[in-house]
N, C-alpha and C positions, 0 to 999 in steps of 0.2 A: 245517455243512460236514462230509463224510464225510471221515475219517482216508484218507489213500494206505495201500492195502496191496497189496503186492508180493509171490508169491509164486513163488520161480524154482530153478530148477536151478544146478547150480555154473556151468554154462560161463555161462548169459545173467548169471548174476550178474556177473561179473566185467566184462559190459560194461555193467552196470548203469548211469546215473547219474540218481541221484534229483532230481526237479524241485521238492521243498520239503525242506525240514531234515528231515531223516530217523534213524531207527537201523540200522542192521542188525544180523541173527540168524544167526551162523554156524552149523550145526548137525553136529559131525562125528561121527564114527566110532570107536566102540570098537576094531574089525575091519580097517580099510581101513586097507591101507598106504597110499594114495595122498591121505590128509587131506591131507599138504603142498603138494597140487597147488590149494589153494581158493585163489582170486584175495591177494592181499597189497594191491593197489591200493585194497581198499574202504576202507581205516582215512582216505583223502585223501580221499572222496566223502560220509562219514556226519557226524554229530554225534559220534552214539557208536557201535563194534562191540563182541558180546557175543559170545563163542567159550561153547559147549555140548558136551559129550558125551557121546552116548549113542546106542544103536542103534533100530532101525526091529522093536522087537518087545515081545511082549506076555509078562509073568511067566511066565506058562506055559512058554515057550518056551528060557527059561532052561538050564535042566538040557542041553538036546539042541543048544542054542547054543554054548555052552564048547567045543563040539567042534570046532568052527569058529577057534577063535583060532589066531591067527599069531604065533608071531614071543613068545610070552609075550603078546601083548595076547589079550584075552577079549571079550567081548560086554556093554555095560555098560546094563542096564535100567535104561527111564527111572522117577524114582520121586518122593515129593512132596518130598525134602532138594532133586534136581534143579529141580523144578518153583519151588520157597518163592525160593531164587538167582536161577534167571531173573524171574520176579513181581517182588521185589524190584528187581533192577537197573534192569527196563522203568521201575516207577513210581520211581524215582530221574531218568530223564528225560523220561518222561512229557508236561511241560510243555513242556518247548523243543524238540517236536518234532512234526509235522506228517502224518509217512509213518513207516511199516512194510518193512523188504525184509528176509524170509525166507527164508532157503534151505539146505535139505539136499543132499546127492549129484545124486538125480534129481527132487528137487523134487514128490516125489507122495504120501510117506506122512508124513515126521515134519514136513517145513515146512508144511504144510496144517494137520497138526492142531495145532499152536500157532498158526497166522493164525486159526486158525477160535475155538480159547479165548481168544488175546486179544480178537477181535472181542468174543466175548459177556462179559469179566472190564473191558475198557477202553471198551467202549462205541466202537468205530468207525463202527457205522452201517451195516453192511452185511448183511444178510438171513441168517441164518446157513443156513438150508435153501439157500440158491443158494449161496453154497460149499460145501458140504456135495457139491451136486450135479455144480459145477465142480470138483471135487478126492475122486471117490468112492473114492478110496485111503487117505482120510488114516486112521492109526492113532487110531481112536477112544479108546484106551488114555490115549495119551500125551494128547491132548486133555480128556478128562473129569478125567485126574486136577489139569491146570492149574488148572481151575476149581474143584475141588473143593479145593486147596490153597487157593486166592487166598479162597476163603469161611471155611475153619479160621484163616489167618492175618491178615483181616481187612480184604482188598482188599476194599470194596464193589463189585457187580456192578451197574452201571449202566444194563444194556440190559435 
């Protein structure tokens, strides 16, 4: 049986409702004043929710990022200490759960490429070139590095 994976934008998130025992992946913002606007309803819909933060860019982009923070917030790169936390959490409930619902801001660069590495670290079952192909925004960054965490710290890769 193929794992559910969901991969949405803030607003379809929030009318979300998962049709087997699910987790969800909140994914916010270093930058964006507008995090507190991500649905609140979901924590009634999931098994479990996991809050993330970090932005939609790649090391490089660091330095010329900073430039952009508001308010004292900065631009926060995603990195493998991020990546080891979420791995960890997922396989903490791993088992009593059946679906996936992912979502970032606009649901096309950082929720893709975490649906796309847990597919290939949890074995969901799903073609990872046709995601890849349905979601060709996702931040390959954030994605390789999941994996590549989940293999130093000893998640086995089962696809």
């Amino acid at each position: 049986m193929v794992f559910q994976l969901d991969v949405l934008d803030c607003a379809r998130a929030g009318e979300f409702k998962p049709s087997v025992p699910s987790v969800a992946i909140i994914l916010l913002s270093g930058i964006r004043e507008d995090n507190n606007t991500y649905p609140a309803v979901l924590s009634r819909k999931f098994v479990e929710v996991f809050e993330y933060k970090f932005d939609n860019l790649y090391p490089i982009d660091e330095r010329d990022m900073r430039l952009l923070g508001r308010g004292g917030d900065f631009p926060i790169i995603f990195n493998a200490e991020i990546a080891g936390k979420m791995l960890f959490d997922f396989t903490g409930v791993r088992d009593k759960v059946s679906g996936l619902m992912v979502h970032c801001w606009d649901g096309r660069n950082r929720a893709p490429a975490v649906a796309i590495a847990y597919n290939d670290v949890f074995s969901f079952g799903y073609d990872r070139e046709e995601l890849m192909m349905k979601h060709p925004a996702y931040n390959s960054y954030i994605c390789q590095t999941l994996i590549d965490t989940a293999g130093k710290i000893g998640i086995p890769q089962l696809g």
